[in-house]
C-alpha positions in Angstrom: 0.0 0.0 0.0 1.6 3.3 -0.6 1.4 6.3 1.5 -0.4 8.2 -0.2 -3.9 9.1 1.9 -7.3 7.8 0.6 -8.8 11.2 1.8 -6.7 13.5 0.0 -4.8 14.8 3.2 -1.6 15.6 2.1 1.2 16.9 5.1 1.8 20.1 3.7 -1.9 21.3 5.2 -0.6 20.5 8.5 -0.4 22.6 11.3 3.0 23.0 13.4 3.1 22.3 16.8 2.0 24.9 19.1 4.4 26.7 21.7 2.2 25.7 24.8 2.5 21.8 24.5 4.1 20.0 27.0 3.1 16.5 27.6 4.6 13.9 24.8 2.5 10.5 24.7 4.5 8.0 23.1 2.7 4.6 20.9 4.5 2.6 18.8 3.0 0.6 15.4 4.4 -2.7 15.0 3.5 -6.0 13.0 5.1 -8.3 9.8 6.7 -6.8 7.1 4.8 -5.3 4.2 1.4 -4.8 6.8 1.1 -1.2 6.6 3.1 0.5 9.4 5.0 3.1 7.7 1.4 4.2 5.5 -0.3 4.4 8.8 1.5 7.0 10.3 1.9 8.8 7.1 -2.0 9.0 7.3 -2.2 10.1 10.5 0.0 12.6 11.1 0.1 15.9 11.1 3.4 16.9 10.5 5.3 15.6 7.3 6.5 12.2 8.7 10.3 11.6 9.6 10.8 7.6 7.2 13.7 5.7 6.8 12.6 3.9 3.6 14.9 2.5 1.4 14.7 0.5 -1.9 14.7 -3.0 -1.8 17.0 -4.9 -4.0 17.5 -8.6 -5.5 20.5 -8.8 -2.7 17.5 -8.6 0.0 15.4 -11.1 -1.3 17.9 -13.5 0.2 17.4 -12.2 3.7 14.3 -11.0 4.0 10.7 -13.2 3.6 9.0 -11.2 0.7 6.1 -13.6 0.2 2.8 -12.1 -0.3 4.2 -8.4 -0.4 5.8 -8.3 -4.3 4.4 -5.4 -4.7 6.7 -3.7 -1.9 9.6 -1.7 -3.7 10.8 -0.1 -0.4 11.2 -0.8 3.3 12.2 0.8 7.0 15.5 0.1 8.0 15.2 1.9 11.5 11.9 3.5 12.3 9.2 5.9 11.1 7.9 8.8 13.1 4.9 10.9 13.2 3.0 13.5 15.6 -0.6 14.4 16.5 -1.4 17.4 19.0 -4.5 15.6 20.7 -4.9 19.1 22.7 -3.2 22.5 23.3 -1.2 20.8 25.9 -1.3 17.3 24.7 1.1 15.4 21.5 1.1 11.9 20.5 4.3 10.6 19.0 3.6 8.0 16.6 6.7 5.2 15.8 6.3 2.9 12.9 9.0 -0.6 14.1 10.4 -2.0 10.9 9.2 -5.7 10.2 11.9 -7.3 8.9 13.3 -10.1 11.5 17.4 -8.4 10.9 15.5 -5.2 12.7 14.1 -6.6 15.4 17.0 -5.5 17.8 15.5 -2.4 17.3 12.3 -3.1 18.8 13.5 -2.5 22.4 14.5 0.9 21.8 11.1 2.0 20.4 9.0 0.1 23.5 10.9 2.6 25.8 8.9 4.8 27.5 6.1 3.8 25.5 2.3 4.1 26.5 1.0 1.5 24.4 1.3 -0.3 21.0 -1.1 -0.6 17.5 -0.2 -4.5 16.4 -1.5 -3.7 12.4 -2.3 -7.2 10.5 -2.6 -8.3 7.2 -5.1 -11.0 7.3 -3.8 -12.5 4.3 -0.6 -13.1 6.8 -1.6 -13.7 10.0 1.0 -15.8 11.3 3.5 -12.4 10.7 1.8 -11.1 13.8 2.8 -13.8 16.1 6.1 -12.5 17.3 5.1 -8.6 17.9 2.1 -10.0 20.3 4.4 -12.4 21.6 7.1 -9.3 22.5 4.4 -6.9 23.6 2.9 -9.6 25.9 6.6 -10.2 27.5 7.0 -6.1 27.8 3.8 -5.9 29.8 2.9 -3.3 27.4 -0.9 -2.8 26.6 -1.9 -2.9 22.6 -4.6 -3.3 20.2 -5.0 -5.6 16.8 -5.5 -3.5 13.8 -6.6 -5.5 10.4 -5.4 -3.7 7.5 -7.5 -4.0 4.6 -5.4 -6.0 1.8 -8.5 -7.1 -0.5 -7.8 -10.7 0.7 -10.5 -13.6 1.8 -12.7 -12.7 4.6 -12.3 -13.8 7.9 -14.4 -13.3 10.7 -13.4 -11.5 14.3 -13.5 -14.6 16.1 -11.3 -16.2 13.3 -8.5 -14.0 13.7 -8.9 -14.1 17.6 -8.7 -18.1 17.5 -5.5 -17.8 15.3 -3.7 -15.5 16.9 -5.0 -17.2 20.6 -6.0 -13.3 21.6 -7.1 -12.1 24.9 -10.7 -11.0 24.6 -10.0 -8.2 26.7 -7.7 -7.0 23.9 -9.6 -4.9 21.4 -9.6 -6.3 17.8 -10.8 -3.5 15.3 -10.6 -3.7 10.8 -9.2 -0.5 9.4 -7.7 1.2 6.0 -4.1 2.1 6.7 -4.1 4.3 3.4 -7.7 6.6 5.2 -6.6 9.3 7.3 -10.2 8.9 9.2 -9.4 5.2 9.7 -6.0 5.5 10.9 -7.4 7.9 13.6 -10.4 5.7 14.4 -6.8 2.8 15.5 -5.2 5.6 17.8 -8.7 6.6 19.7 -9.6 2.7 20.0 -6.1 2.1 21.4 -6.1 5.4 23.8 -9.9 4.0 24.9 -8.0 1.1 26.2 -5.3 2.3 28.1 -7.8 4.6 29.6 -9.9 1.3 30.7 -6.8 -0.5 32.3 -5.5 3.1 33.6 -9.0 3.1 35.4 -9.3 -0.4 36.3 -5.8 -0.3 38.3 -6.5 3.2 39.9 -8.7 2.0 43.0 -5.9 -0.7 43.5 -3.2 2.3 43.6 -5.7 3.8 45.8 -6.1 1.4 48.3 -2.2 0.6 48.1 -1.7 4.3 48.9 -3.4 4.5 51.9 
């Protein structure tokens, strides 16, 4: 999918950020190679996103798995970064991991200090999706399920849930990687749910307080 929006948002419309912010939230997009991650935050934010795309060559076809994702002429080799101001005083800091297993080192440095995590799938792929659950899960870190829409078979909610052996408490949402609208409609389902653990642990905080 390329980064270009479906909505005709383009980043040059974007408004800078404003003098008076103060408080940086920081989510990080992860998932297989080829799922979306780097057109996601292109979509969403509202600053011209920071990539580290390169071209894919013949060389890397030996490394990397390109199966199902032929259509994929480039590819992060460190992270991408985006920004939205959620308030006056409030910024979310969006980073895109790279797929690839070689770039996995890099994973740990991007979970630092992190609030959450977006785990973006291509259904067509599903078993791509296995190790970043399987990371976030041994982080502790909270995160949602995002399908991307690829055009592939269908497959039901409780499909992907069973394959992926997903905690129903773990929200499990389809959406366009390519829509700005849908892209936000990922970040406000995954803020939802750190706001309902956040508020599920604070009478236990409470209680330990006093």
């Amino acid at each position: 999918m390329d980064s270009a929006t479906s909505d005709g948002k383009t980043s040059d419309t974007r408004t800078p950020l404003g003098a008076q912010a103060d408080n940086g939230l920081k989510i990080v997009i992860v998932g297989g190679f080829g799922v979306g991650k780097t057109t996601l935050v292109h979509s969403v934010s509202e600053i011209r996103p920071l990539s580290t795309e390169e071209t894919m060559t013949q060389a890397g076809e030996t490394v990397d798995d390109v199966t199902g994702v032929g259509e994929k002429s480039a590819t992060t080799v460190a992270f991408d970064f985006g920004r939205i101001s959620l308030d006056d005083r409030n910024v979310l800091y969006l980073f895109g991991a790279p797929g690839q297993e070689r770039f996995w080192f890099l994973w740990e440095r991007l979970f630092s200090g992190t609030l959450g995590a977006v785990v973006l799938l291509d259904t067509r792929r599903i078993d791509d999706s296995w190790y970043a659950i399987d990371r976030l899960e041994r982080h502790g870190m909270p995160f949602i399920v995002a399908c991307n829409d690829f055009g592939g078979p269908p497959h039901t909610h409780d499909e992907i849930r069973a394959a992926l052996d997903l905690d129903p408490q773990i929200p499990l949402i389809d959406c366009d990687a390519r829509s700005r609208e849908s892209g936000k409609q990922v970040l406000i389902a995954l803020v939802e749910h750190l706001q309902h653990l956040y508020a599920a642990h604070a009478p236990i905080a409470e209680q330990e307080l006093v």
